[in-house]
C-alpha positions as CSV (number, residue, x, y, z in Angstrom):
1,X,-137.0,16.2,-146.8
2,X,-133.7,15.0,-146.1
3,X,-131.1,17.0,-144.4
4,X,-128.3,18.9,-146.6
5,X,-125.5,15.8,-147.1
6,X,-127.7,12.8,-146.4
7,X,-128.2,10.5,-149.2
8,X,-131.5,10.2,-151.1
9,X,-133.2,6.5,-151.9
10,X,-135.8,5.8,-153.8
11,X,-138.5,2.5,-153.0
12,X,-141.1,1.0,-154.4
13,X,-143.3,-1.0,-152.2
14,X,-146.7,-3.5,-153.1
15,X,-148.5,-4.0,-150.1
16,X,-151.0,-7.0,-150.2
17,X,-153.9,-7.7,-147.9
18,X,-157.3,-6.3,-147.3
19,X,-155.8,-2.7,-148.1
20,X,-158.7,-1.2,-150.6
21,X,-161.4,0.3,-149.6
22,X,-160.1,0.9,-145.6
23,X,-158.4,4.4,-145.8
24,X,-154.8,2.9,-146.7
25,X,-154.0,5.5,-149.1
26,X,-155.2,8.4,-147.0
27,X,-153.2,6.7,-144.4
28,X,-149.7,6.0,-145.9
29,X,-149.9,10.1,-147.3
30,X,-150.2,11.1,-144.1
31,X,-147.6,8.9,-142.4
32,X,-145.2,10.0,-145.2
33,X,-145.8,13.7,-145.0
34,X,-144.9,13.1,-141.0
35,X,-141.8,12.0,-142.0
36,X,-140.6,14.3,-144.8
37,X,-140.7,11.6,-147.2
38,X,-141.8,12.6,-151.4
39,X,-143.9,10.2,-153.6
40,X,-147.2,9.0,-153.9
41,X,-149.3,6.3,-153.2
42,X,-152.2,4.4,-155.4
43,X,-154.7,1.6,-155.3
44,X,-153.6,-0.8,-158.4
45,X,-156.2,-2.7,-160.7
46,X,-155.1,-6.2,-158.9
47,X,-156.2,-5.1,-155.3
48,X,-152.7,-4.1,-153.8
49,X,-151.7,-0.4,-153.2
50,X,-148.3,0.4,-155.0
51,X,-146.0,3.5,-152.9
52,X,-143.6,5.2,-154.7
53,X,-141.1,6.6,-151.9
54,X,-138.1,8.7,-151.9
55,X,-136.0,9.8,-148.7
56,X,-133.2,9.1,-146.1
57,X,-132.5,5.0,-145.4
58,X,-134.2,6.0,-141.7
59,X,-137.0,8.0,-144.1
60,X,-137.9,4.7,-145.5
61,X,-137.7,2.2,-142.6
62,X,-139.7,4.1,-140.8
63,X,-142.1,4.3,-143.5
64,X,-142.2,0.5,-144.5
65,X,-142.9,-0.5,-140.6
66,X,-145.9,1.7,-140.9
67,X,-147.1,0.1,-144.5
68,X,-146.5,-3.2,-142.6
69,X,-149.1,-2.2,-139.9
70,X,-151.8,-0.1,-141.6
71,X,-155.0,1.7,-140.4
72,X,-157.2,-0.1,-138.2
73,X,-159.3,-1.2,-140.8
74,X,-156.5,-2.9,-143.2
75,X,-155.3,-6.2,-142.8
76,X,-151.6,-6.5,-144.6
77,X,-150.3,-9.6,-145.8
78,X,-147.3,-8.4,-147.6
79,X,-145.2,-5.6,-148.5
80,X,-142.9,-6.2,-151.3
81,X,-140.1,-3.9,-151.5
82,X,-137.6,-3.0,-154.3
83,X,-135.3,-0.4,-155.2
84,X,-135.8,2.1,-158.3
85,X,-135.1,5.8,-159.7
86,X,-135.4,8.7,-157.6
87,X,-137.4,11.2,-158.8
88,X,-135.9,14.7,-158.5
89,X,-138.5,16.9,-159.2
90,X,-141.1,15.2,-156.5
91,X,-141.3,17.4,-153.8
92,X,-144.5,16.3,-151.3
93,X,-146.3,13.4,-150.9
94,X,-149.7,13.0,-153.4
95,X,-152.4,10.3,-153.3
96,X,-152.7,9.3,-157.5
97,X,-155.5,8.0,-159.5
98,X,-156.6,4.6,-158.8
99,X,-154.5,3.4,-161.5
């Protein structure tokens, strides 16, 4: 996680494409839990996966040029990105129901 004075953000990102069905979510939890970031990650009734992320601004950047590039498999149209809540009492990074 973040280091002892840095500030915490929370994110929410939608990422659009062929991202179902090709290891995304398996993918995105292990990018995040390479770079100490909290949250999860789930596949969302319309065909996007939704990540709910929480760590330093250079936690998150990092983490949004990997949604933007995906497994091999993926194809990513979109990520759409928005502020929201932290969440204190996530810790790690989870992979949730499908939705």
């Amino acid at each position: 996680m973040a280091a002892v004075g840095e500030q915490l953000h929370a994110r929410r990102y939608l990422v659009r494409g062929r991202v179902q069905g090709v290891g995304f979510r398996w993918f995105v939890e292990r990018e995040a839990q390479i770079l100490g970031i909290a949250g999860w990650v789930r596949n969302n009734a319309d065909g996007a996966v939704e990540v709910f992320a929480q760590g330093t601004s250079e936690q998150l950047a990092a983490l949004r040029g990997r949604l933007q590039q995906g497994p091999r498999a993926a194809r990513v149209d979109a990520v759409d990105e928005s502020e929201t809540h932290l969440s204190l009492d996530l810790k790690t990074f989870r992979i949730e129901g499908a939705w």
